[in-house]
PDB file of N, CA, C and O in Angstrom:
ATOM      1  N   UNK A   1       0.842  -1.178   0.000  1.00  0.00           N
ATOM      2  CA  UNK A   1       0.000   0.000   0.000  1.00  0.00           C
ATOM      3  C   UNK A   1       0.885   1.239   0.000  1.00  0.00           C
ATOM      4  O   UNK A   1       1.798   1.293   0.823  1.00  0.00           O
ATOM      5  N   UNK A   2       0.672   2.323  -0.929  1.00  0.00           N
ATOM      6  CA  UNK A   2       1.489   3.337  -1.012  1.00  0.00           C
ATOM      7  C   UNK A   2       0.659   4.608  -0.533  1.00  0.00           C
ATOM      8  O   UNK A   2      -0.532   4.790  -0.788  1.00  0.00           O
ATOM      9  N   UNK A   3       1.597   5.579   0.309  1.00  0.00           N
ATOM     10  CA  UNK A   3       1.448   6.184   1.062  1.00  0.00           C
ATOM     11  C   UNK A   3       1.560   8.089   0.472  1.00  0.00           C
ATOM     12  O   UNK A   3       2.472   8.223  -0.344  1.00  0.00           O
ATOM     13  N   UNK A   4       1.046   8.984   0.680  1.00  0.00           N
ATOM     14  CA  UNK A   4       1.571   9.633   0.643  1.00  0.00           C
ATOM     15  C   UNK A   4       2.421  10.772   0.992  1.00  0.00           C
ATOM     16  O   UNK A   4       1.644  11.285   1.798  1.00  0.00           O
ATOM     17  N   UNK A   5       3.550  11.639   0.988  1.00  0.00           N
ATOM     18  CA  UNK A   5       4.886  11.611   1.824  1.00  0.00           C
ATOM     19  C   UNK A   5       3.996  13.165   1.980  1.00  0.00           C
ATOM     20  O   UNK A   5       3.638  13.725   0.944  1.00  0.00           O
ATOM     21  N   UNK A   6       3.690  13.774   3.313  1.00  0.00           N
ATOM     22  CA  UNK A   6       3.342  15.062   3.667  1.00  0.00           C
ATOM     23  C   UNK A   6       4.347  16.025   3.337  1.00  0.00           C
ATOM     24  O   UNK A   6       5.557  15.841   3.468  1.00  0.00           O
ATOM     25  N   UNK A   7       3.670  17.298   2.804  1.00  0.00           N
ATOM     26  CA  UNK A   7       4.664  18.504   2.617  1.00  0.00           C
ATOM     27  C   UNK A   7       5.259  19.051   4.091  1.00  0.00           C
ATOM     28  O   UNK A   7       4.560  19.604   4.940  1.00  0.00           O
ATOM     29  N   UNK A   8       6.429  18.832   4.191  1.00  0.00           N
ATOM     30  CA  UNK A   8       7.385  19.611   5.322  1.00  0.00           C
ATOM     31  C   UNK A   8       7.030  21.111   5.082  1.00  0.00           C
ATOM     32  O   UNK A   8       6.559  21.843   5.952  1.00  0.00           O
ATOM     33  N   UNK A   9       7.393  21.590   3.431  1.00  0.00           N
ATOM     34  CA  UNK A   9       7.541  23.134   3.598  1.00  0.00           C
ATOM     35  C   UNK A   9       8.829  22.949   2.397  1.00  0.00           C
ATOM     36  O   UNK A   9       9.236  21.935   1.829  1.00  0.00           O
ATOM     37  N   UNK A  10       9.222  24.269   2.303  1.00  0.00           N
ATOM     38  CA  UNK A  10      10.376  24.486   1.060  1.00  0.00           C
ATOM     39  C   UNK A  10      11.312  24.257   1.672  1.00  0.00           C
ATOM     40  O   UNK A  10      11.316  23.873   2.841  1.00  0.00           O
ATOM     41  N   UNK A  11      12.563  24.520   0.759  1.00  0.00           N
ATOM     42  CA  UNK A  11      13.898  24.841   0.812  1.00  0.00           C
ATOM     43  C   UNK A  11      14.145  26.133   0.942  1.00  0.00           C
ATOM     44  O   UNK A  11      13.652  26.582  -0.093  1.00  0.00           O
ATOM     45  N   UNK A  12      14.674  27.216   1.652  1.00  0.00           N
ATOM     46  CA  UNK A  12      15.309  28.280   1.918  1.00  0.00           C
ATOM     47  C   UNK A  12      16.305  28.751   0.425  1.00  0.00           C
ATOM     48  O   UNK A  12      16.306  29.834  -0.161  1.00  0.00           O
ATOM     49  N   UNK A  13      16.927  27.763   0.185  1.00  0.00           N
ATOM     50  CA  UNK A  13      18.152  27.820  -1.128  1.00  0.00           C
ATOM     51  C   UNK A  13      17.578  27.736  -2.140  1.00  0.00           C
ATOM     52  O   UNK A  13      18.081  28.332  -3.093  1.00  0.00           O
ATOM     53  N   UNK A  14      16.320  26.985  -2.357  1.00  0.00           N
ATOM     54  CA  UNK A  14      16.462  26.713  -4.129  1.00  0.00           C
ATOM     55  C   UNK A  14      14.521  27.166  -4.232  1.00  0.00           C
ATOM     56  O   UNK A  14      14.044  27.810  -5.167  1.00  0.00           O
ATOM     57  N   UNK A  15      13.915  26.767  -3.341  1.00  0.00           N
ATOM     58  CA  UNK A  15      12.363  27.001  -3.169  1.00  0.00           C
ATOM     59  C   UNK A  15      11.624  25.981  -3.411  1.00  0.00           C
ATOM     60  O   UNK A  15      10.419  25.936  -3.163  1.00  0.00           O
ATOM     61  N   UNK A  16      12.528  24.756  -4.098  1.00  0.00           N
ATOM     62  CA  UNK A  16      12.042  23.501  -4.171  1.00  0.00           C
ATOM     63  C   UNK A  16      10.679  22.707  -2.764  1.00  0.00           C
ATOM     64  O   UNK A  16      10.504  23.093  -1.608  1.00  0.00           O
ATOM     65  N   UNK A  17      10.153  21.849  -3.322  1.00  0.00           N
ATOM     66  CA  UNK A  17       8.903  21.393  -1.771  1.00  0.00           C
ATOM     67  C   UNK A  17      10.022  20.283  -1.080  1.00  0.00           C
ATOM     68  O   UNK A  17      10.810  19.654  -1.787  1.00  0.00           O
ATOM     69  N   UNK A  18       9.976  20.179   0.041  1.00  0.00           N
ATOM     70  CA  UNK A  18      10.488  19.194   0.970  1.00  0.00           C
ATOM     71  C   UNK A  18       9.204  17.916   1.335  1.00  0.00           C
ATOM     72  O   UNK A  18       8.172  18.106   1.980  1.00  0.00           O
ATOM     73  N   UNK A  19       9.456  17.204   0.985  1.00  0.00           N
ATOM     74  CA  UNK A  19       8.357  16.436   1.691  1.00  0.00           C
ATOM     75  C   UNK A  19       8.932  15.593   2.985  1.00  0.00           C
ATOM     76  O   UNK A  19      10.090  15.797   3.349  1.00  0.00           O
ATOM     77  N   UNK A  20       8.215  14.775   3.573  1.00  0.00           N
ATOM     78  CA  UNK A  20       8.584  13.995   5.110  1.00  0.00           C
ATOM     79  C   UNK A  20       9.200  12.481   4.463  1.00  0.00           C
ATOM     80  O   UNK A  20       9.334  11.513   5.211  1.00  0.00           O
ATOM     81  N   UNK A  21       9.409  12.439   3.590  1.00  0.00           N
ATOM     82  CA  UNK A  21      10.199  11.181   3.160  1.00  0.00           C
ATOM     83  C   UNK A  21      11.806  12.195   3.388  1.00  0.00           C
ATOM     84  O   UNK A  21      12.626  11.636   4.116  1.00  0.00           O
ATOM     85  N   UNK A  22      12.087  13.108   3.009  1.00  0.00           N
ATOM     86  CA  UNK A  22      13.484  13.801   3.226  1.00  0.00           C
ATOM     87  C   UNK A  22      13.795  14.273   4.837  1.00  0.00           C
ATOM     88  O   UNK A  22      14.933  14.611   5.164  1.00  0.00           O
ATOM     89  N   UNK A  23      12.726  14.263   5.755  1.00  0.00           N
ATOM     90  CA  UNK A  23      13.191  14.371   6.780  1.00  0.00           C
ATOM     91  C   UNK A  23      14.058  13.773   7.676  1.00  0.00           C
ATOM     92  O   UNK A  23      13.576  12.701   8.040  1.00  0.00           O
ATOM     93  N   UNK A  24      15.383  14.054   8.311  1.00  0.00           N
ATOM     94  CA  UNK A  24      16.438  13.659   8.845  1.00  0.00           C
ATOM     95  C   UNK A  24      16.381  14.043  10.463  1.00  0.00           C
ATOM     96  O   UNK A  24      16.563  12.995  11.083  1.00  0.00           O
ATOM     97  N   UNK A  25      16.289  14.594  10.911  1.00  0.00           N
ATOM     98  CA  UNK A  25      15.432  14.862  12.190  1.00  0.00           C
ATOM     99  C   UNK A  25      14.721  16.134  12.905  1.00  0.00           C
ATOM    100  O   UNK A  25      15.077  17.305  12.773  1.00  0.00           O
ATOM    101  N   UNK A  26      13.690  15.678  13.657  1.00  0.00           N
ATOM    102  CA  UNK A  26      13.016  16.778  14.199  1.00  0.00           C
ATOM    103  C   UNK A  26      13.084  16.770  15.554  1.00  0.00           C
ATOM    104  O   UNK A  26      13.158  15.646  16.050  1.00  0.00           O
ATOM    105  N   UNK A  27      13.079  17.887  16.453  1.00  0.00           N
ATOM    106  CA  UNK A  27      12.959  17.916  17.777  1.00  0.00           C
ATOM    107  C   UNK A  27      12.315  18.963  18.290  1.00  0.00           C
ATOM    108  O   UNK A  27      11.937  19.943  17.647  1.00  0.00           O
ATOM    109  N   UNK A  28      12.138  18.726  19.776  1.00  0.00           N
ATOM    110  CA  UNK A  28      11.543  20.335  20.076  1.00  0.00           C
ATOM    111  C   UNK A  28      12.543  21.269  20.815  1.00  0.00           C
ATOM    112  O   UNK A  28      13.612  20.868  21.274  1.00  0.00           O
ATOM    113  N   UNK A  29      12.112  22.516  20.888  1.00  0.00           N
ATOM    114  CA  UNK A  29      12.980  23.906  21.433  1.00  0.00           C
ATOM    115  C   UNK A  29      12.042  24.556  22.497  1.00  0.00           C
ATOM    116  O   UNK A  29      10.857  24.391  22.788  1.00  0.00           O
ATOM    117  N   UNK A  30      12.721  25.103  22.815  1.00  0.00           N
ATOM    118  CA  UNK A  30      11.439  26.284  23.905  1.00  0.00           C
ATOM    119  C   UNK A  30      11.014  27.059  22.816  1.00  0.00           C
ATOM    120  O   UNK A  30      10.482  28.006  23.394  1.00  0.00           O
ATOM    121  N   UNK A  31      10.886  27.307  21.400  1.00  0.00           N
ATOM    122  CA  UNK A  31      10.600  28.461  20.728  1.00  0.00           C
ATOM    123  C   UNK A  31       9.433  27.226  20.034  1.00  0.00           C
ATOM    124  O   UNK A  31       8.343  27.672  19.673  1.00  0.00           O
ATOM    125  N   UNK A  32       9.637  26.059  19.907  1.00  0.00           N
ATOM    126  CA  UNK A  32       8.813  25.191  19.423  1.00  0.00           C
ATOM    127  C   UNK A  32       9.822  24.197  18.967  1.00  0.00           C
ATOM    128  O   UNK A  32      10.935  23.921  19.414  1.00  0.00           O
ATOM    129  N   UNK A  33       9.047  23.667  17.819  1.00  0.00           N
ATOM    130  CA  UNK A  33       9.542  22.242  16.783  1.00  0.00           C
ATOM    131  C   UNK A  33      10.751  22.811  15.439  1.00  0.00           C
ATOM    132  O   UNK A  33      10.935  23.859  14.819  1.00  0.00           O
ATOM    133  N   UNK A  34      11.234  21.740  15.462  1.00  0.00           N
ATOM    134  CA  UNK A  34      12.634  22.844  14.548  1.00  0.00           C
ATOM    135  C   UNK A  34      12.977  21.366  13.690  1.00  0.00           C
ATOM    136  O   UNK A  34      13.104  20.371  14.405  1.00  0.00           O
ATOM    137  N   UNK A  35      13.063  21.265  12.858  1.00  0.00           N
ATOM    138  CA  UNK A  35      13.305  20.262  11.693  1.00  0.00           C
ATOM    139  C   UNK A  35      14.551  20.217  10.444  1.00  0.00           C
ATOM    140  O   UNK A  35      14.537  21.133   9.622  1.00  0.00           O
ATOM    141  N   UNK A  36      15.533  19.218  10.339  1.00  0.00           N
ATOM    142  CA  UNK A  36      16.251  19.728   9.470  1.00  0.00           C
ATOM    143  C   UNK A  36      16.262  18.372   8.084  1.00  0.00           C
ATOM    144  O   UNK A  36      16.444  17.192   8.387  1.00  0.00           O
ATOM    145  N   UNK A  37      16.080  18.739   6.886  1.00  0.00           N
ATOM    146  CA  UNK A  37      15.314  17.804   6.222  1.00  0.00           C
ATOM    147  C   UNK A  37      16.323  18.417   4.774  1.00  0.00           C
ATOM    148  O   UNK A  37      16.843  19.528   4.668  1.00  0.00           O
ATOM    149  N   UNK A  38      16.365  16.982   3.538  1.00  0.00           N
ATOM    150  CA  UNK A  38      17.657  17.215   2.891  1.00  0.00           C
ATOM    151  C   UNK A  38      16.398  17.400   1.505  1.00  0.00           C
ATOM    152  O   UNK A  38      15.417  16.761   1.126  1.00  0.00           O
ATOM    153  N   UNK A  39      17.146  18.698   1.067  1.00  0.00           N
ATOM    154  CA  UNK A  39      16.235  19.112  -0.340  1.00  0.00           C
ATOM    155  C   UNK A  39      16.490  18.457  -1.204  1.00  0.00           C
ATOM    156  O   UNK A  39      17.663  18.377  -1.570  1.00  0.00           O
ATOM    157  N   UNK A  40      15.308  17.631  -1.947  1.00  0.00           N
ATOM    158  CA  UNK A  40      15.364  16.768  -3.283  1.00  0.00           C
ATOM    159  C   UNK A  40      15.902  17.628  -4.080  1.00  0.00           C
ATOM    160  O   UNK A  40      16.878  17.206  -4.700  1.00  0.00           O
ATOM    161  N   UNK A  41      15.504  18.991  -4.320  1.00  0.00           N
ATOM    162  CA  UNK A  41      16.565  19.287  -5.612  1.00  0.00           C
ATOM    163  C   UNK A  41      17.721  20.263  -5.917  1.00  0.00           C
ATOM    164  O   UNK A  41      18.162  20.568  -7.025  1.00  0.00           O
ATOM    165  N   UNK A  42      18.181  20.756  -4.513  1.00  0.00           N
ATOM    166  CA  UNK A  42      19.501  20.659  -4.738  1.00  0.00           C
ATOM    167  C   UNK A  42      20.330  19.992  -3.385  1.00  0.00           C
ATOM    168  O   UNK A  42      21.461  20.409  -3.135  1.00  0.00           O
ATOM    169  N   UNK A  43      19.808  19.117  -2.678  1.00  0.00           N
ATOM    170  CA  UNK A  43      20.964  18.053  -2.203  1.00  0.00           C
ATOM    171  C   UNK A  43      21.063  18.627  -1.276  1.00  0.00           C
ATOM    172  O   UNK A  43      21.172  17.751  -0.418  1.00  0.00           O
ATOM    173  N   UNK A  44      21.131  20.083  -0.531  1.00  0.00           N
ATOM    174  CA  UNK A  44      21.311  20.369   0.777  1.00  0.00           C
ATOM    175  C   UNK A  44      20.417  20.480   1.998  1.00  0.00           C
ATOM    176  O   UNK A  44      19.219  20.761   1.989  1.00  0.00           O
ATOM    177  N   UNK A  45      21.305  20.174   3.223  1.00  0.00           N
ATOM    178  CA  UNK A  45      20.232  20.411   4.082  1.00  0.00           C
ATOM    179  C   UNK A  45      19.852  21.532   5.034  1.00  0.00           C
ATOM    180  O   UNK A  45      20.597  22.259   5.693  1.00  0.00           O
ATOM    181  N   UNK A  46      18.886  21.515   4.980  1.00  0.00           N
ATOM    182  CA  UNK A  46      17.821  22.166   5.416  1.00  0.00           C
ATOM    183  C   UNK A  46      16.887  22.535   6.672  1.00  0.00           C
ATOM    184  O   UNK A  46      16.458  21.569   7.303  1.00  0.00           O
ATOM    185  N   UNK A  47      16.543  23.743   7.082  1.00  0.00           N
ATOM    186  CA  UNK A  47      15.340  23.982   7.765  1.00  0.00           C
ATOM    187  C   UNK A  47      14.758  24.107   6.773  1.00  0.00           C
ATOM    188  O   UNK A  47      15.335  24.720   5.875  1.00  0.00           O
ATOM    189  N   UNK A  48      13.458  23.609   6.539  1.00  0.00           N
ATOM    190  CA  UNK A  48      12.152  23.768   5.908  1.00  0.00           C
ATOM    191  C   UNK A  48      11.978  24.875   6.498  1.00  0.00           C
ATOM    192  O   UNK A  48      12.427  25.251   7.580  1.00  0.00           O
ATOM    193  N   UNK A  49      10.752  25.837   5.149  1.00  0.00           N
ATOM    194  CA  UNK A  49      10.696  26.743   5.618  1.00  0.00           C
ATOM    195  C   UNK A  49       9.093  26.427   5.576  1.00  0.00           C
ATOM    196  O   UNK A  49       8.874  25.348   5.025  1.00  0.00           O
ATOM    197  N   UNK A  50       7.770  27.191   6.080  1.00  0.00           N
ATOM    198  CA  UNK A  50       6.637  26.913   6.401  1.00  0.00           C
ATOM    199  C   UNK A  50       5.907  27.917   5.407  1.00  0.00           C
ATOM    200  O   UNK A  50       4.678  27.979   5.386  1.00  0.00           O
TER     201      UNK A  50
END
């Protein structure tokens, strides 16, 4: 059964979509949830942006 991968948010660098199949890890902060996730199209990683 295939699934589909939720939008994280963009890339900062290129504007490309991030989805949650590229996510590498998330945690929380006192400011909130902070995520750093590797952009399909240009290869770097990332805060998603919202």
């Amino acid at each position: 059964m295939a699934t589909k991968s939720a939008r994280l948010g963009t890339c900062p660098n290129c504007g490309g979509t991030i989805t949650s199949g590229y996510l590498l890890i998330e945690y929380d902060t006192n400011e909130g949830q902070e995520r750093f996730a590797e952009c399909p199209s240009c290869a770097e990683i990332v805060h998603p942006a919202h």
